[in-house]
N, C-alpha and C positions, 0 to 999 in steps of 0.2 A: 808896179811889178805885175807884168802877165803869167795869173798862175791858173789862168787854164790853159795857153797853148804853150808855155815852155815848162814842159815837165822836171826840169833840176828844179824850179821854183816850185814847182806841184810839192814836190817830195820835200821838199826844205821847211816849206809855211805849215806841212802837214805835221812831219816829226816835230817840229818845233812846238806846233799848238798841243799835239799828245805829250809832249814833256812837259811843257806849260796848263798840264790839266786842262785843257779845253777840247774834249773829245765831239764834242757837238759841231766845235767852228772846222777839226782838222776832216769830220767825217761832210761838211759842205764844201769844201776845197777839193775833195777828192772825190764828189760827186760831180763838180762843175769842169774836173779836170778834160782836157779834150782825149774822146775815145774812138777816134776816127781810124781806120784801118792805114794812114800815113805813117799813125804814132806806134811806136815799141810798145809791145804790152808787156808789161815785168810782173813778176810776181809781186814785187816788196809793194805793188797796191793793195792785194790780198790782206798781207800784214797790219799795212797800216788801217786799210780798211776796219780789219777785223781785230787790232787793237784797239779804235775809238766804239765799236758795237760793244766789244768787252767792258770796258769803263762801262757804259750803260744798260750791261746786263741784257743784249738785245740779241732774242734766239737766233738772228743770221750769223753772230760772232762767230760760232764752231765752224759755218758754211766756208765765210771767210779765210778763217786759221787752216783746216783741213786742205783747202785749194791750193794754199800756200805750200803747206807742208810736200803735198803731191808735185807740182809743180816746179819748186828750190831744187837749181840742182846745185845750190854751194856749201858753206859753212857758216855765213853769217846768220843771223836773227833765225835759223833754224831751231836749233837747242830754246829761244826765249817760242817763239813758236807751237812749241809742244809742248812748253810748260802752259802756257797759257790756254790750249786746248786742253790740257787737264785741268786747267782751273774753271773752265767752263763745265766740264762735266763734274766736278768736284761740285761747284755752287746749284748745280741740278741736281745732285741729290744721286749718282748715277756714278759709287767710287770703284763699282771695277772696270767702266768704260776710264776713268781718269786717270785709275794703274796703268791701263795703256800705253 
């Protein structure tokens, strides 16, 4: 399965391994994915990005989610999105940036 140059597999191996608790393996798929000016850039990398930084509590997480948040212009993984950008600022210690 080519998941760096066919992005359905990028995004499939990636959610899968963040559902499957493996936030290490889905944040190496989604760095090896191909980022060449050919390919669609989507937000939902954002996300996943900065869902597997979350799991390991890594300060680019918020960079991540925040780009996401900016960037989505739809309805899905929005709402989990901002929770999880409050939950970054929640576990920093920073609860009125998390009421945000």
């Amino acid at each position: 399965m080519d998941v760096k140059n066919n992005l359905l597999f990028t995004f499939l191996s990636a959610n899968l391994a963040l559902n499957n608790q493996q936030s290490g393996y889905a944040r190496g798929i989604l760095l090896q994915k191909n980022s060449s000016p050919e390919y669609f850039d989507m937000p939902v990398w954002d996300f996943e990005m900065g869902s597997a930084a979350l799991n390991h509590l890594d300060g680019d997480a918020v960079v991540y989610l925040e780009r996401f948040s900016r960037r989505f212009k739809g309805k899905f993984y929005l709402k989990e999105g901002l929770q999880k950008i409050s939950w970054y600022y929640y576990l920093k210690d920073d609860e009125q940036k998390a009421e945000e």
